[in-house]
C-alpha positions as CSV (number, residue, x, y, z in Angstrom):
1,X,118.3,194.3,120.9
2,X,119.6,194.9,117.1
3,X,123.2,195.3,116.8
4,X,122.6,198.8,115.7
5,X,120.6,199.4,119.0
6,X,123.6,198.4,121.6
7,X,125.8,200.7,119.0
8,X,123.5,203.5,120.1
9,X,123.0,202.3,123.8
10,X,126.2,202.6,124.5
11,X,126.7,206.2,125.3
12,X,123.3,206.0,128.1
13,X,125.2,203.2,129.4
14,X,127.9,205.5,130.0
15,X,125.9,208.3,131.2
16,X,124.3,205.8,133.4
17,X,127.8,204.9,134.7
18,X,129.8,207.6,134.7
19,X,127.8,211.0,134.6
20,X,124.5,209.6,136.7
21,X,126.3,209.8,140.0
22,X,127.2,213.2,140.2
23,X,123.9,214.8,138.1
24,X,122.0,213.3,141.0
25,X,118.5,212.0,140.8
26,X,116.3,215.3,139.6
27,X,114.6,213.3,136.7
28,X,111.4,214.5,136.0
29,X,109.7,211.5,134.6
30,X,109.6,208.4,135.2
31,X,110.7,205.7,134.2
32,X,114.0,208.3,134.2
33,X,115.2,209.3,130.7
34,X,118.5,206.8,130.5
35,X,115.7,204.1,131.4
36,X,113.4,204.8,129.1
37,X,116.3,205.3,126.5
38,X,117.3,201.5,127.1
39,X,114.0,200.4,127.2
40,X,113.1,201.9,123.8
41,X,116.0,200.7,122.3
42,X,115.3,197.8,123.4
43,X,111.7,197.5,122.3
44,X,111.7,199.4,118.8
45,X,115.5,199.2,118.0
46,X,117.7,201.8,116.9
47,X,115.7,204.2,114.5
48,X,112.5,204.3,116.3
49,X,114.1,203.4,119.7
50,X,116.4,206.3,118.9
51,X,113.8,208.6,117.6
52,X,112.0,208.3,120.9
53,X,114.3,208.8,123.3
54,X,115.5,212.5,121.3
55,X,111.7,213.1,121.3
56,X,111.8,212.7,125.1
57,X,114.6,214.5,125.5
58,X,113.3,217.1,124.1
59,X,110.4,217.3,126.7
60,X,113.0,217.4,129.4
61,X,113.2,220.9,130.5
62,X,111.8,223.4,133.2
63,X,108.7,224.0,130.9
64,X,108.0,220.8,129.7
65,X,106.1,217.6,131.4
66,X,106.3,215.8,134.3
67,X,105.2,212.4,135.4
68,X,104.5,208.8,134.4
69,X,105.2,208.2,130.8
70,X,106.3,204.9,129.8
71,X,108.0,203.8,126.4
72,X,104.8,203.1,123.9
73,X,104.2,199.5,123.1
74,X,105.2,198.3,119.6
75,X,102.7,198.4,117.2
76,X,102.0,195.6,115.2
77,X,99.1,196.9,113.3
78,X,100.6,197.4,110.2
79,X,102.5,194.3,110.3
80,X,101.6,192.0,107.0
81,X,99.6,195.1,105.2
82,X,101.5,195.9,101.6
């Protein structure tokens, strides 16, 4: 993980540590949101990384999905093109 990433990890971790334990465990995806946070910082580093986690955030709401949905593989399909 990029610098930059555990910069922005750090407030899941402490929502993972503090706040977790007395939300309770109503995620509606799964992996749950702090995970996949971690795990797309983790992956994709802090802009993307950080980019996906608000986009799944977003999602998490009475209306929105439910279900399996992992953090997207990186994509190295544009790697060497100029």
């Amino acid at each position: 993980m990029t610098p930059l990433a555990h910069l922005v990890a750090l407030p899941v971790r402490a929502y993972r540590l503090l706040l977790s334990p007395w939300v309770g465990h109503g995620c509606r995806f799964q992996p749950t949101c702090s995970i996949y946070a971690l795990e797309a910082l983790e992956r994709h580093g802090a802009i993307r990384g950080g980019w996906l986690t608000g986009r799944r955030l977003c999602r998490c709401h009475p209306w929105g999905g439910s279900g399996y949905d992992p953090v997207p593989e990186k994509d190295h399909s544009h790697a060497g093109r100029r």
